[in-house]
C-alpha angles and dihedrals in degrees: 000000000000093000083199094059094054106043088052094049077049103038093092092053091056126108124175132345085004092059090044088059100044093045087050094042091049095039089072113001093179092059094041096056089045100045124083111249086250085064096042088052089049094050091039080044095233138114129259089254100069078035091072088045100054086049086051093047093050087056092266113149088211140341083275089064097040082056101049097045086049087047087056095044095058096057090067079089140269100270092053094062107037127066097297111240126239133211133276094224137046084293088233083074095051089051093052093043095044083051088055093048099053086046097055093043097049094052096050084044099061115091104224098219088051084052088057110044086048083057090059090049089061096035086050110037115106089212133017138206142187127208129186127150122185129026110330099003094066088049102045089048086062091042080055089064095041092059099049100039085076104053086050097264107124118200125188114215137207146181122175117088104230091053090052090061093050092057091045097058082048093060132101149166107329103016109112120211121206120208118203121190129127101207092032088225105106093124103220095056097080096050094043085047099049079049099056092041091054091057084050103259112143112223119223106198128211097191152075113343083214106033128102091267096061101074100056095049120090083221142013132210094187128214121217118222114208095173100175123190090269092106090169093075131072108254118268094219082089100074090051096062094044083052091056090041086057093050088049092061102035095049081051103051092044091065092074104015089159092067093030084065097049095053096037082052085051098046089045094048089047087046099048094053091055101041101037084212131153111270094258100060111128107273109250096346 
């Protein structure tokens, strides 16, 4: 239960002693879920008594319960709870700056021989297979196909959890699996990697260098999180995946630019006749 959730949706209903806690508890999440309930009395100004009332009307079953759910509530991080920042400038600016700043860091962070021995994974794997769960992983792991696709190299994508497991248990010797999240947590992934490297597929990560998904992987383009207080805005770490996932396919088309041309000519006369469109429309897009 989000005990935040539910003395808000009630706050408006409160008289009395009631109204004194929530507005105390909400007041300042992070002291109410550290305090004792005799400090938190003392700050709503009641006694322990209509303490235990107000626990038993938010669905506690005792002051112990309302603690410990508050005490749940306040890990979900500081600048969540307290007033959110905004940003010194328009804050179409900060988002363009922030955007700059994870490309740039991105870029000075990869390690160009990494780069390239993830390019002969590609170049070399029989199969391969993209995996993302959760906001711009899903979807990058679908730009990742799109890219590839192009240049001849088909790649088949999922994203629920249960059907990753599934492929998984299908790979084998030669097949590469490539592994796209950019905090590493999503709890299934582990589990659904250290499958597909008992039946022999190498893993090729697109996360965190030092997040729960990088050790199982045989290499690691790492992706750089910069969260900042302004909680409003997308984060930027997804254009830095999308940057290493464009490097990926340019330096893979390049080694064989002869036969790159070839298939991008035949995708963009396919693509002409059926869209009718000027010569300088994005290819595929």
């Amino acid at each position: 239960m989000d005990i935040l959730y539910t003395i808000r949706s009630r706050q408006g209903r409160l008289s009395g002693n009631a109204a004194r806690i929530a507005e105390a508890v909400l007041h300042d999440v992070a002291f109410a879920a550290a305090a004792s309930i005799d400090q938190l009395a003392a700050k709503a100004g009641v006694s322990k008594a209509a303490m235990s009332r107000f626990a038993r009307s938010m669905d506690c079953n005792d002051l112990r319960d309302l603690r410990l759910k508050l005490a749940r509530a306040s890990l979900v991080g500081r600048r969540f709870l307290a007033g959110a920042a905004t940003p010194a400038l328009p804050f179409h600016e900060q988002i363009l700056a922030d955007v700059e700043n994870s490309l740039r860091r991105h870029l000075d962070g990869l390690d160009q021989a990494h780069l390239s021995a993830a390019v002969d994974l590609l170049a070399s794997a029989r199969r391969l297979y993209a995996f993302g769960m959760g906001g711009c992983s899903t979807l990058l792991s679908t730009e990742f196909q799109f890219r590839l696709v192009r240049l001849g190299y088909p790649v088949s994508t999922y994203h629920d959890p249960v059907m990753m497991r599934m492929v998984a248990s299908t790979l084998a010797e030669g097949d590469l699996l490539i592994v796209l999240s950019l905090t590493g947590t999503p709890p299934d992934l582990p589990s659904v990697l250290r499958l597909a490297r008992d039946y022999g597929a190498r893993i090729l990560a697109l996360t965190r260098a030092n997040g729960p998904l990088a050790a199982l992987a045989d290499i690691v383009l790492p992706v750089h999180l910069d969260e900042t207080e302004f909680i409003h805005k997308p984060t930027a770490a997804r254009y830095g995946m999308l940057l290493i996932i464009d490097l990926l396919a340019t330096e893979l088309a390049l080694r064989n630019a002869e036969a790159s041309q070839e298939l991008l000519r035949r995708v963009k006369l396919a693509l002409d006749g059926y869209r009718q469109g000027e010569d300088r429309l994005p290819l595929g897009d």
